[in-house]
C-alpha positions in Angstrom: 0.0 0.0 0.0 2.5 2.5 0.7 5.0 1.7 -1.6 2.4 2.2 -4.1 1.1 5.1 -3.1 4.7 6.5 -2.6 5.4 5.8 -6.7 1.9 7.4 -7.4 2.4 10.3 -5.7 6.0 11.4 -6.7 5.7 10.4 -10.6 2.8 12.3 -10.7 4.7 15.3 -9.8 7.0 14.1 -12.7 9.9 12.4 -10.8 10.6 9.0 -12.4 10.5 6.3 -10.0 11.1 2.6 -9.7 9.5 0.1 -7.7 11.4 -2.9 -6.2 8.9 -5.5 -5.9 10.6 -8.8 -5.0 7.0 -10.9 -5.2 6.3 -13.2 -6.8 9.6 -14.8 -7.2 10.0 -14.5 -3.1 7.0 -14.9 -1.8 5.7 -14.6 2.3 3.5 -16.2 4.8 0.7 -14.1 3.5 0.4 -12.9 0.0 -1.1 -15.2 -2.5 0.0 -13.0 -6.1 2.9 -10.7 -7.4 0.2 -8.2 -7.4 1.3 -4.6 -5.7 -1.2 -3.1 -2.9 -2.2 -7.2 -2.5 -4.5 -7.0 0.7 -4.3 -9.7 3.5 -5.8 -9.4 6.7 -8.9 -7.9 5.6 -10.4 -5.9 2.8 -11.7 -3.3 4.7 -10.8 0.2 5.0 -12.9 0.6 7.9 -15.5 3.3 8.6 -15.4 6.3 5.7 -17.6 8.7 7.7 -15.5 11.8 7.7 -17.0 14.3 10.0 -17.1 12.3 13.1 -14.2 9.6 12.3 -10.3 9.9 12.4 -10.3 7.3 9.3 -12.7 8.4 7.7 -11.1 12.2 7.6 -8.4 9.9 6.3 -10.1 8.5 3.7 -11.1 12.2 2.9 -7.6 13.7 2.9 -6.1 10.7 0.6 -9.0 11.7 -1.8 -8.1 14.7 -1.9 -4.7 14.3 -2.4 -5.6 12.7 -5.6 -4.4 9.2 -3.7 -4.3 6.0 -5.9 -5.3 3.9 -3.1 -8.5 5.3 -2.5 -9.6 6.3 -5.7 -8.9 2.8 -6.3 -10.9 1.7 -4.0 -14.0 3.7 -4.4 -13.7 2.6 -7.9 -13.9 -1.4 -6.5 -15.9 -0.9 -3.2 -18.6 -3.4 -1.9 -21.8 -2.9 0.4 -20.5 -2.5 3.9 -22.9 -0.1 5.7 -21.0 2.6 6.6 -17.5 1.1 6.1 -15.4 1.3 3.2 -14.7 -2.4 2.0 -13.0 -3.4 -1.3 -13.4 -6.4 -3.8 -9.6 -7.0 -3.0 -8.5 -9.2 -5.7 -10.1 -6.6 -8.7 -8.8 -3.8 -6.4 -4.7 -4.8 -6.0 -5.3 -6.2 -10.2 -6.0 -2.2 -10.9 -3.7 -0.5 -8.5 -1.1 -3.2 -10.1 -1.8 -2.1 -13.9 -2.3 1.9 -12.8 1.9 1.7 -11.5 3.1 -0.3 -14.6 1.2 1.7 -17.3 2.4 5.0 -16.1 5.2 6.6 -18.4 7.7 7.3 -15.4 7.3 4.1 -13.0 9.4 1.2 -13.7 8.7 -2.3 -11.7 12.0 -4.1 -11.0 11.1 -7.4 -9.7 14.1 -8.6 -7.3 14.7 -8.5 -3.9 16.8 -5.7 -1.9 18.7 -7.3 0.5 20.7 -4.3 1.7 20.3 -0.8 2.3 21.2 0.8 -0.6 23.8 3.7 -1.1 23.4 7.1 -2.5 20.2 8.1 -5.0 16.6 8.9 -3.0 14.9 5.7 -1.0 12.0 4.9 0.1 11.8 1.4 2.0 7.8 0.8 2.3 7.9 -3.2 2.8 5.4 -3.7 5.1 5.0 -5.7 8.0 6.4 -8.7 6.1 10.2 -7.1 5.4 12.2 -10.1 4.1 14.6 -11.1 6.2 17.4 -10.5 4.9 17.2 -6.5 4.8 15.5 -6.5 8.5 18.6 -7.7 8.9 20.5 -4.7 7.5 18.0 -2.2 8.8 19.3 -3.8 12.6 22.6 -3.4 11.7 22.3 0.2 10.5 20.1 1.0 13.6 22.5 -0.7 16.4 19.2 -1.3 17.9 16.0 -4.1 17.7 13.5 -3.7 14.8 10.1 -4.7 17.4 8.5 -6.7 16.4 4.3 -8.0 16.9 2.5 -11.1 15.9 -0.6 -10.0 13.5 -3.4 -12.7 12.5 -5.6 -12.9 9.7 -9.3 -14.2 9.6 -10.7 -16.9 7.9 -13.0 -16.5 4.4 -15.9 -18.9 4.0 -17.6 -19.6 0.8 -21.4 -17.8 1.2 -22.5 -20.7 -1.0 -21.3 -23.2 1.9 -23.5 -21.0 4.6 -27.1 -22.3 6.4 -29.6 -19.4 5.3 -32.2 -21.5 7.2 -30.4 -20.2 10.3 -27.9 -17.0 9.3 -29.4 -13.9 7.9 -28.7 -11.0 5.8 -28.8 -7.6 7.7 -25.7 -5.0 8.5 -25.4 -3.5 12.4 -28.2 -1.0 13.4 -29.9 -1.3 9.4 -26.9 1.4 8.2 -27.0 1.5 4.5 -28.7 3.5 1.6 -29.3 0.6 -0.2 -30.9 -2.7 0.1 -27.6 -4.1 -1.4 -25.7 -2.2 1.4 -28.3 -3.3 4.1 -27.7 -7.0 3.0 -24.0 -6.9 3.4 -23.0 -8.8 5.9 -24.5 -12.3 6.9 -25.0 -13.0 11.0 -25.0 -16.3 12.6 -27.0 -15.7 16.2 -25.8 -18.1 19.5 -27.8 -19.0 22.3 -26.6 -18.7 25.5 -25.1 -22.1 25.7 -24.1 -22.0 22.5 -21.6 -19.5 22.9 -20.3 -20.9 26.3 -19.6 -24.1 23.9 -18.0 -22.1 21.5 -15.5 -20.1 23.8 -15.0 -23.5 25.6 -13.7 -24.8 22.4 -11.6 -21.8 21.5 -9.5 -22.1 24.3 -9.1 -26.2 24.2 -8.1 -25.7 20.7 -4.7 -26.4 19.4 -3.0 -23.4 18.7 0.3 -22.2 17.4 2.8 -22.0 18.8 6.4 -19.6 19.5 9.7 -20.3 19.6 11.4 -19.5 22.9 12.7 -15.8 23.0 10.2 -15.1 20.4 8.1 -11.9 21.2 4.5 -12.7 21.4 2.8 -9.3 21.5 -0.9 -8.4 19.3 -1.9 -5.2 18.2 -5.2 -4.8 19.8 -6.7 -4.1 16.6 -5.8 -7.3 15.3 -6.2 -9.6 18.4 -6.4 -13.5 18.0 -10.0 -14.2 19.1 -9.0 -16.9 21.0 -6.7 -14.4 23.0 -9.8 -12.0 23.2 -11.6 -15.6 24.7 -8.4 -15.7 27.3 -9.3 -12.4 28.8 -12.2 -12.9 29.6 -15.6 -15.5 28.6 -17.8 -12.4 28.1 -14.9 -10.3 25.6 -16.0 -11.7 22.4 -19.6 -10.8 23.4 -18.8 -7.3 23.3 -16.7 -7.4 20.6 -16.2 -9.1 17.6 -20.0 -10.8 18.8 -21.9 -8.2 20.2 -25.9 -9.5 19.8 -26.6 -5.0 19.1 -28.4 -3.6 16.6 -29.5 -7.0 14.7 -32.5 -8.9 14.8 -33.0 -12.4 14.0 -35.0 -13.0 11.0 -36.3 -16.1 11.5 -36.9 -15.5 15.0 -37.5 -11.9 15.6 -39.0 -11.8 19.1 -35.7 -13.8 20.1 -32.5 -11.9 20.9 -29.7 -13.5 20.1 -26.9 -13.9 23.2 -24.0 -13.5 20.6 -23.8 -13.1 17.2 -21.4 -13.9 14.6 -21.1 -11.6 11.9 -19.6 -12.3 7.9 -18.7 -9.3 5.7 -18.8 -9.7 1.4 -15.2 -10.2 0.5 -15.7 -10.2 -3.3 -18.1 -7.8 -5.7 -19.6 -11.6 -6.6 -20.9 -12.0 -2.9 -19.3 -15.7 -3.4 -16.7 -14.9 -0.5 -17.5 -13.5 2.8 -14.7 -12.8 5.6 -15.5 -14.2 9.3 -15.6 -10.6 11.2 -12.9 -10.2 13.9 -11.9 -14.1 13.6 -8.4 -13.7 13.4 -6.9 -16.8 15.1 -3.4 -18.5 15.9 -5.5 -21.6 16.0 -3.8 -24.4 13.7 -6.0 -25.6 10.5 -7.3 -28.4 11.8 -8.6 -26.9 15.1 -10.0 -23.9 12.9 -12.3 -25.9 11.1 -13.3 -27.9 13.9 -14.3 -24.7 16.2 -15.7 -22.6 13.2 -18.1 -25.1 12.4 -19.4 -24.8 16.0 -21.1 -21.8 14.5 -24.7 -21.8 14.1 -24.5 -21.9 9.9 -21.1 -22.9 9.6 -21.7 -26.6 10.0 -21.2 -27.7 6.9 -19.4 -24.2 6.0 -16.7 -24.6 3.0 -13.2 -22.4 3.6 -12.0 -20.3 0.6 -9.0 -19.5 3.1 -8.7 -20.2 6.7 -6.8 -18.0 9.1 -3.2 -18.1 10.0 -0.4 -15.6 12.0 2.9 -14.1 11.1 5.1 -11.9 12.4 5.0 -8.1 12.1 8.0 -5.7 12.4 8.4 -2.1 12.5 10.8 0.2 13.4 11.4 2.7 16.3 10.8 5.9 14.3 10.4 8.0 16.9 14.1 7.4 17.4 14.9 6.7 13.9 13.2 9.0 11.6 13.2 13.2 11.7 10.0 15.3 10.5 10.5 14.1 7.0 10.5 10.5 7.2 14.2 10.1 6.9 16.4 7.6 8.4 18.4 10.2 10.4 22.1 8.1 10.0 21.0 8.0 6.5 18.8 10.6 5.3 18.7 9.7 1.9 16.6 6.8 2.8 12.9 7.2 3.9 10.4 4.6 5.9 7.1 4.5 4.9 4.3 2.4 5.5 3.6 -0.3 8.5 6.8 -0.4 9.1 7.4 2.8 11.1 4.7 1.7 13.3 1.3 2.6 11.4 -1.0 0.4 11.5 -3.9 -0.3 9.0 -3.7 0.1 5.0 -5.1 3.5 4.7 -3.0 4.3 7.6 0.7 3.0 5.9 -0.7 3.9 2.3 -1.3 7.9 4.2 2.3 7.5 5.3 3.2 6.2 1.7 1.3 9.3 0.4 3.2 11.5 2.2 6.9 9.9 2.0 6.4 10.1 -1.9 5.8 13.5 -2.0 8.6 14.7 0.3 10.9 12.3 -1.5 9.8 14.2 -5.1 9.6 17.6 -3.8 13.7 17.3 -2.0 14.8 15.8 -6.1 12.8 18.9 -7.2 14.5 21.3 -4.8 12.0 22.2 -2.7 11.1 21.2 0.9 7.7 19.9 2.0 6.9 20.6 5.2 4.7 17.5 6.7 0.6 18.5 7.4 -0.1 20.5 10.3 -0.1 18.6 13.1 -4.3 18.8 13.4 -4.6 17.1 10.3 -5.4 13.2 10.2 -1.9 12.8 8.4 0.0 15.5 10.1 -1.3 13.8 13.3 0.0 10.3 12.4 2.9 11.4 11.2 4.0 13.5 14.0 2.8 10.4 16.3 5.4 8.0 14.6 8.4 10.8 14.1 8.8 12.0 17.7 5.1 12.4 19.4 5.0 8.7 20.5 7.1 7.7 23.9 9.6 5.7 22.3 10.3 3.4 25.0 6.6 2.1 24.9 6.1 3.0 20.9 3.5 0.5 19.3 1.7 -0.1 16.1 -1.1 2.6 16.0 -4.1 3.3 14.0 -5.4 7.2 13.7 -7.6 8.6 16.5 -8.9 11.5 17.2 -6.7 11.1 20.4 -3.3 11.7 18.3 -5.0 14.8 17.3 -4.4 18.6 19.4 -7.4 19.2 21.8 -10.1 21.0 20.3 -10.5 24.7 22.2 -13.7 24.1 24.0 -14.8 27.7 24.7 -18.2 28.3 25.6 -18.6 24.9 27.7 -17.9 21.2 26.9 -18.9 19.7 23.4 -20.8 16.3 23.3 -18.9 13.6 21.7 -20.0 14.1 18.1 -19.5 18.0 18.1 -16.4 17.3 19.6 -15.4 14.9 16.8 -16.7 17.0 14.0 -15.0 20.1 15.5 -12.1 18.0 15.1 -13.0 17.1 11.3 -13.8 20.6 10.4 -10.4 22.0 11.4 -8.0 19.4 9.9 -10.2 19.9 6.5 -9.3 23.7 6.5 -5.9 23.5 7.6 -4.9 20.3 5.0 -6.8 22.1 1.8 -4.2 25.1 2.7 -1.2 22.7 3.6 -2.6 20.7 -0.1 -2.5 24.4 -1.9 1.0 25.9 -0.8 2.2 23.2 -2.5 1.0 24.7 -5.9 
């Protein structure tokens, strides 16, 4: 995502640019294709309500940036209420052909296995860095890249689901459209149900770590059997909270938990397993998942897995413009300085690109006022985090300067479009200096 967006954004302001892309001849855990801006973990870009939500204001500033990712995926987007989700294979297929069609981007597939000397870099690999140059970024950094574990959720063919007991209906009715109303599929538990579920989630056989190995989630991506471990009622306010859905086949029953399935694919052939990512191994997966009410006889187009994430200190490692400060003709981008979420590492590609093209230009660009969504993130990851505790970090409203409350205290949605409203202002003259 970032790396793409990065090549985007700087050969659009007529820099040449090539991208090193060493998939598919080396491939990873995760990615299936040689495809750039290949999506994994999910294929949602999360809500894209931008007055009252840090990534939607994302969403907004990317757009108007002119951002490949998300005119890319507005052009490929599915029914998801009020989220943003994309058709993922269609949606990495176009960003893919976009990159190589454009006059001044060249796509070198090989590997960099060392940090290179002289020219202008941008390193935007992701959470999955081959080893090999994780290995040169530790040596350059006399320091530990950190590291996290990040799981992916399973994907279950909709063909393979029980209609007799799931039904079609997204969270609280949100949607214009009956096709966006119908977007995800629920599977409701009873009471007992879902104590025999959680019971079997933590029995399961599960994956497991080699001592020394750092074992640390990003709360955003928790296992759901290590949401189980915390607690028997966490999933039930989480990932399987019963609110704003009614069963119906039984719509004077209320469901204690409630599994939901989002549309993976424009067909409506594929649909993810909501919050399921799991360390479970295979055979335990399909053993618990068919537990489900719906999901007995439930076919798996994928099932989940784990991997390790890295990222970088970049509060120690990076000044205001993204560069490696031993080596400042090298930039991070992406996941790897400790964003987390694509629109989140492609907003961090966004910007790298930019700074990259405007220093080969002979200008300097300044990052986005600190009240921006972007400004905020990047400031967060470039000396506003505590770098002793730094972890990955999506955007929220809490990376963001207070909002003056004068005449008394805002409710929560003021508040948040207060927010919205400034960093709209403030980016649209941050986008304009720039000519």
């Amino acid at each position: 995502m970032a790396g793409s967006e990065a090549a985007w954004q700087a050969a659009r302001m007529g820099v040449p640019v090539t991208i090193h892309e060493m998939r598919p001849k080396v491939g990873t855990f995760a990615h299936r294709t040689g495809h750039l801006a290949e999506m994994v973990c999910s294929n949602s870009f999360r809500s894209d309500d931008d007055e009252r939500n840090a990534v939607g204001l994302l969403h907004w500033e990317m757009r108007a940036a002119d951002g490949l990712i998300m005119t890319t995926a507005d052009r490929h987007r599915l029914p998801a209420g009020g989220a943003l989700a994309v058709d993922r294979d269609p949606f990495a297929a176009s960003v893919t052909d976009r990159l190589r069609s454009h006059p001044l981007i060249t796509v070198s597939e090989d590997e960099v296995t060392a940090l290179p000397e002289g020219g202008h870099w941008i390193i935007a690999t992701g959470p999955l860095t081959s080893g090999t140059l994780a290995e040169a970024i530790r040596a350059e950094t006399g320091a530990e890249a950190l590291a996290f574990f990040d799981a992916i959720a399973p994907i279950v063919y909709a063909e393979s689901v029980d209609m007799s007991v799931a039904w079609m209906q997204s969270r609280y009715d949100k949607g214009e459209t009956e096709d966006e109303r119908t977007a995800y599929m629920n599977c409701p538990m009873t009471r007992d149900e879902y104590e025999g579920f959680v019971d079997a989630l933590l029995s399961a056989d599960k994956t497991e770590f080699h001592e020394g190995e750092m074992a640390g989630y990003f709360d955003g991506c928790l296992p759901i059997e290590v949401m189980a471990e915390r607690g028997r009622e966490t999933l039930r306010f989480g990932p399987m909270k019963p609110v704003g859905l009614t069963n119906a086949h039984r719509p004077e029953v209320k469901p204690y938990a409630v599994v939901q399935l989002r549309r993976d694919n424009a067909l409506g052939t594929l649909y993810n397993i909501v919050g399921f990512q799991t360390k479970m191994k295979y055979g335990a997966q399909t053993d618990v998942f068919k537990r489900i009410p719906g999901l007995g006889n439930a076919s798996f187009a994928r099932l989940g897995g784990i991997h390790r994430n890295t990222f970088i200190n970049s509060p120690t490692l990076l000044d205001d413009r993204m560069r490696l400060k031993s080596r400042p003709h090298i930039r991070f981008a992406g996941q790897i300085t400790g964003v987390e979420g694509y629109v989140e590492s492609a907003a961090m590609g966004l910007l790298a690109g930019r700074m990259a093209a405007a220093q080969i230009l002979g200008r300097d660009l300044p990052p986005p006022p600190p009240e921006t969504a972007m400004g905020a993130l990047v400031t967060h990851i470039t000396g506003g985090a505590e770098a002793k505790t730094f972890q990955p970090m999506n955007v929220n409203f809490g990376l963001f300067p207070p909002i003056d409350a004068k005449g008394g205290r805002r409710g929560r949605k003021d508040r948040y479009k207060a927010y919205t409203d400034r960093a709209k202002t403030l980016y649209s003259e941050w986008l304009a200096a720039q000519g």
